[in-house]
N, C-alpha and C positions, 0 to 999 in steps of 0.2 A: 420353304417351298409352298406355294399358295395351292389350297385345298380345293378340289371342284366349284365349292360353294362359292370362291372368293375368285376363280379364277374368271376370265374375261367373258362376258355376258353374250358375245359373238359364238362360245361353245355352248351357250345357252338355247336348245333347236328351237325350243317356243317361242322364247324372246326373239329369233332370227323370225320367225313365221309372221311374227305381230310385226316384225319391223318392217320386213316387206309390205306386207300389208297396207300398212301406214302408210309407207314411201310410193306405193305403185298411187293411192286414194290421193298424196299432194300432189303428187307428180300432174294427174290428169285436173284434178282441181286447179291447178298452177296454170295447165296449156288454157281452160275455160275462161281462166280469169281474164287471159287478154281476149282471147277467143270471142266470149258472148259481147263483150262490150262491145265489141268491133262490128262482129254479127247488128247489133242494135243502131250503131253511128257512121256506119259506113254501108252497110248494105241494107238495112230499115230506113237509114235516114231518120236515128230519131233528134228528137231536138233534146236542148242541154235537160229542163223539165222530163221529157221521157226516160232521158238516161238515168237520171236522180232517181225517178221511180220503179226503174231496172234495181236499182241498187237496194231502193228500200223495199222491194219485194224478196231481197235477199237475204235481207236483213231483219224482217219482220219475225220470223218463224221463232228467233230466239225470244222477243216478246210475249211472243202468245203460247209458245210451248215449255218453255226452258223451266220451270218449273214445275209443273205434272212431269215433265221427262226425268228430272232428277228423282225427283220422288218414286216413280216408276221403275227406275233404272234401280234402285235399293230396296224393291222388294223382290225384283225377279234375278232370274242370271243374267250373266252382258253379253255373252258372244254371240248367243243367237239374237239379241235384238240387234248386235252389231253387222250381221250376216244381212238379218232384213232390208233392214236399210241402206246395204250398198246396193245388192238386188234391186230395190224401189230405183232409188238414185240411177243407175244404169239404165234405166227404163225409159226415164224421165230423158235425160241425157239422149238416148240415142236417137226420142222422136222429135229431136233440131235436125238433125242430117236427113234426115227420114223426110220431113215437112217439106224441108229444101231443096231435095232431089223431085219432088214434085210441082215448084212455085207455091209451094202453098204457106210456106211462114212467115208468120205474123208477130207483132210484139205484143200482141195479148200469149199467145202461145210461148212465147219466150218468158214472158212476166211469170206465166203457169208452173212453166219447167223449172225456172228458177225457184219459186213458191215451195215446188213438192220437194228439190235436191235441197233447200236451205233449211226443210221441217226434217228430214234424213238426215240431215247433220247434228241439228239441237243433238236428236235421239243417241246417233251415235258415238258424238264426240262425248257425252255425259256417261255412255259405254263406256268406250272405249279408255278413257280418262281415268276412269273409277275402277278399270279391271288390272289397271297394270299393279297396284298393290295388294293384289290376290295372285298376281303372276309373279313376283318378287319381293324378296324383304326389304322393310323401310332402308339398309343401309346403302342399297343398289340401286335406287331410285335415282338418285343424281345421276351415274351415269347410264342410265338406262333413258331418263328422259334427255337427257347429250345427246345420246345415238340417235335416239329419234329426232330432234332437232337439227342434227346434220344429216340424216335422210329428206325433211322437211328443207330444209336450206337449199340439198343439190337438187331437190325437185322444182323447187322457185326458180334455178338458175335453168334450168334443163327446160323447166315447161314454155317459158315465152320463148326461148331461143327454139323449141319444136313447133311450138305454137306459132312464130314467123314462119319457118319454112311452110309448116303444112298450108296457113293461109297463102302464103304464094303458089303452092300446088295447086288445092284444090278448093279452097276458099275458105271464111272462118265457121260459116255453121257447117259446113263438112268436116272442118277439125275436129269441132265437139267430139267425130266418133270417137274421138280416140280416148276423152275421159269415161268413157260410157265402157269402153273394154276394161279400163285401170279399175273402175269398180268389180267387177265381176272378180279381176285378180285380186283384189282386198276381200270380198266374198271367199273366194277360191283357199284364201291363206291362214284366211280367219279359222275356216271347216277344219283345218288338216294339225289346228292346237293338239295337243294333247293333255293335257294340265286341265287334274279336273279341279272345276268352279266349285266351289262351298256355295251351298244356297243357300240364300236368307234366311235366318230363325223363321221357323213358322207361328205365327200369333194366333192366341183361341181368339182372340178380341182385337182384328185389325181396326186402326182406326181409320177416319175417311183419307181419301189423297189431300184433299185440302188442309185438313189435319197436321200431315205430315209435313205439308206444303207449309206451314206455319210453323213448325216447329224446326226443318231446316232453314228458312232464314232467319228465327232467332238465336238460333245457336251460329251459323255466319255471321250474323250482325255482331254477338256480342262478343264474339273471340276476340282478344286482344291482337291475338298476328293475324290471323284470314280475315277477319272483318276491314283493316287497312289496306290487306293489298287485295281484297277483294272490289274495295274502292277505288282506289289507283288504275286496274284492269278497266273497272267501268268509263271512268273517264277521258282512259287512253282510246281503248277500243272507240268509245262514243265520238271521239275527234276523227280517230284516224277514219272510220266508216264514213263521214260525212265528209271527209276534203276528198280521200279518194273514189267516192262516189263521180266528182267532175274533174277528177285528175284526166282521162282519158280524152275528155270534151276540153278542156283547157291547152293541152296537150299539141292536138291535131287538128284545134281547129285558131288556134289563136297562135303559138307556136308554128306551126304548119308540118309537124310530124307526119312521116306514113308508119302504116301499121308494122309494119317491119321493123324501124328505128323502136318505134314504143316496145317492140319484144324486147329489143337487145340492149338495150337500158334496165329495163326490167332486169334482166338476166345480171348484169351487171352490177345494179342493187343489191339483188337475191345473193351474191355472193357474200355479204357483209354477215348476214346469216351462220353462213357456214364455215364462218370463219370463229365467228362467237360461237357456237356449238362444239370447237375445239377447244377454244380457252376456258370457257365458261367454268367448269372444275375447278380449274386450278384458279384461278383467280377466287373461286368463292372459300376456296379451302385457304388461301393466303391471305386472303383481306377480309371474311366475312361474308353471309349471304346480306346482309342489309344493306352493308357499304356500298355492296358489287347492284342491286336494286337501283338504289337511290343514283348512282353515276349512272347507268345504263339509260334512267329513266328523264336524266339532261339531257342525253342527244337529241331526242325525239323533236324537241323544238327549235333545236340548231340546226337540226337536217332540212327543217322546212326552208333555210333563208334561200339555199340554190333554187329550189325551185321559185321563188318569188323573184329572183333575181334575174335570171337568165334568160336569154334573148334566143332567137331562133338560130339554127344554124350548130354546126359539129360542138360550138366551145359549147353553146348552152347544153347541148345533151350530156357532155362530159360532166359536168358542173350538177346536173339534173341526178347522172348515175352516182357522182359523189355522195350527194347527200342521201342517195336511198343508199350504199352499202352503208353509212353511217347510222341511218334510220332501223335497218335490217339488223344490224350489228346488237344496237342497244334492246330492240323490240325481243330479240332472242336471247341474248344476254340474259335480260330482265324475266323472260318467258319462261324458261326452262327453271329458274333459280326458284321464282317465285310459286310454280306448278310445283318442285320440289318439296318445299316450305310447305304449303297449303295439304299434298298428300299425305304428310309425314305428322303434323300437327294432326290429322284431322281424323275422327272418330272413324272405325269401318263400318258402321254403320250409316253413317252421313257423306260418304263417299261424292255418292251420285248427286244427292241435293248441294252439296259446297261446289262441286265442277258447275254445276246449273245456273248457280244465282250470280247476279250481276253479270249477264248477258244480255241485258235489257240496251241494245244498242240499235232497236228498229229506225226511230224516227230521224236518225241522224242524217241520212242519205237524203230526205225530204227535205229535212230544214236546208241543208247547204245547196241540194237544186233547189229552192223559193231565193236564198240569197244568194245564189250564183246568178240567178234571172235577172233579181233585183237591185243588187248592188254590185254587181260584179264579179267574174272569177277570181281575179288575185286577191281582189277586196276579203271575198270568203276563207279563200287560201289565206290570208294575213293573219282573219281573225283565227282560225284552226290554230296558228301556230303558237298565237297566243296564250290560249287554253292551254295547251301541252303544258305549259311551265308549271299547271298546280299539281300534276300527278307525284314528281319527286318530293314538294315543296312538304305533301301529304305523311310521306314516308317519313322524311326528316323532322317530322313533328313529333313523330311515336320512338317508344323503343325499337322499333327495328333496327334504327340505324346502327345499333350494336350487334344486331344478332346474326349467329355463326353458326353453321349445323353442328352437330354431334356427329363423331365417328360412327356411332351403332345406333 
């Protein structure tokens, strides 16, 4: 008979709070994702360079912050910083509808909002990330970040199929309301933990953040397991941010997609997600966490061929949703396994600095708008795809390729 301790983490009321939480904050980030772009390429009319620059205003925040944040994050407690900044994020979010209800939005003001929601995130997600193994024992980890990856999954699938409809109601910067409310219920859920947080040792002699800031990436750097797949993360994220930077531009303007079709592909993607969040377990417990890494992290660049391939019209889009569940599939596979790994390895002390580091994926959105202008979309598309092949190649050079969690 399995003991409270061992029994299913859904009777866990914290763990349910946090999951909600999580799941309401994809969900609404999930509708924005089709949301603002759209907002920018159909109702700003920006050009493919504008959009890039959407992207990499999105993306910059983890450049410039992502380390004081971790650093940050391991000397205070996480829930109240994670409270703040849905709060902030909400704020931000709802003056798009706000602006729009007046004529008055502008893609400076959209570049802003994206700036302040994607510096609330670094902050967050380096929270958030860092607090679940103070909310659970290393052995629950796996399926605690599961759960959360198939709340993240149904929210992928859920948000652009909401995110169509709402743009057909009432248009894309009025959808935004609706991630602007989903914050305030990650706010809402966060508040009502009850699990209390151990604080940080107190130091007679803190040293500086920089300090710290240097002494969690040496100790990421030199770990033999997180400094690999800390690299692997970087490289992947750094492709995937800069082709889907002009996925949306490529999309609808060459393709000839409406916004509509682009949700319900998405959504259809998204499910590849959610379907790894259910295997994921068991596959790592049968084959190994390294094995289950390293295959996850070949689709990524087999997923790109549909999109290069496919021509306008129903087969391409079926072809297009192909390769994202495929894309979805492996990225969360690989996600949850590797976030496992990384937690469980990793000092409690260095929590927040190891989530932090190699998030340096600002400039990628930039480069692929210069060589989406310059050379082409699919040309850039092509090249992305090609990149993806060194992240596995990375993995299978180390020992991981053998490594398996432990029971306890």
């Amino acid at each position: 008979m399995k003991s409270s301790a061992d029994s299913s983490l859904w009777r866990h009321r914290d763990f349910r709070l946090y999951w909600a939480g999580q799941a309401s904050d994809v969900l609404g980030s999930s509708l924005s994702s089709v949301a603002i772009p759209l907002v920018a390429v159909v109702s700003l009319h920006a050009t493919t360079w504008e959009a890039a620059v959407l992207a990499a205003v999105q993306k910059t925040p983890p450049l410039l912050f992502s380390l004081p944040a971790g650093a940050w994050c391991d000397r205070v407690r996480k829930r109240p910083l994670m409270m703040a900044t849905s709060l902030i994020s909400a704020a931000a979010m709802a003056s798009i509808p706000l602006a729009a209800s007046y004529d008055r939005l502008t893609l400076m003001q959209l570049w802003v909002a994206a700036f302040v929601v994607g510096s609330c995130h670094v902050v967050g997600m380096a929270a958030s990330l860092s607090y679940i193994p103070h909310l659970l024992p290393p052995h629950r980890l796996l399926e605690a970040n599961a759960k959360l990856a198939s709340a993240n999954t149904l929210a992928d699938i859920g948000g652009p199929a909401l995110a169509g409809a709402l743009i057909g109601l009432i248009s894309a910067a009025r959808a935004v309301a609706a991630d602007a409310v989903s914050y305030l219920v990650t706010a809402w859920c966060t508040l009502r933990i009850r699990s209390p947080e151990t604080a940080p040792s107190p130091r007679t002699a803190r040293p500086s953040l920089r300090s710290e800031i240097r002494a969690g990436l040496a100790y990421t750097w030199r770990h033999p397991v997180i400094g690999p797949l800390v690299t692997t993360n970087a490289i992947t994220s750094t492709v995937l941010a800069g082709t889907n930077a002009i996925w949306v531009v490529y999309l609808i303007r060459e393709l000839n997609w409406s916004p509509q079709a682009f949700a319900i592909v998405m959504s259809i993607g998204a499910s590849g997600g959610f379907l790894a969040s259910l295997t994921t377990p068991r596959l790592a417990a049968r084959h190994g966490a390294g094995p289950v890494m390293i295959t996850a992290l070949t689709l990524a660049p087999a997923s790109q061929l549909p999109l290069l391939l496919a021509g306008p019209g129903l087969a391409g889009q079926l072809g297009i949703g192909c390769g994202l569940f495929a894309q979805l599939f492996g990225a969360v596979t690989h996600g949850l396994t590797q976030r496992t790994v990384r937690q469980r390895a990793c000092a409690p002390d260095m929590q927040g600095r190891m989530q932090a580091t190699g998030q340096w994926t600002a400039f990628a959105a930039l480069l692929a708008g210069y060589a989406g202008t310059t050379l082409g979309l699919r040309t850039t598309l092509a090249l992305g795809a090609c990149l993806l092949i060194l992240p596995p190649l990375r993995l299978a050079l180390t020992p991981i390729r053998t490594l398996r969690l432990a029971a306890t």
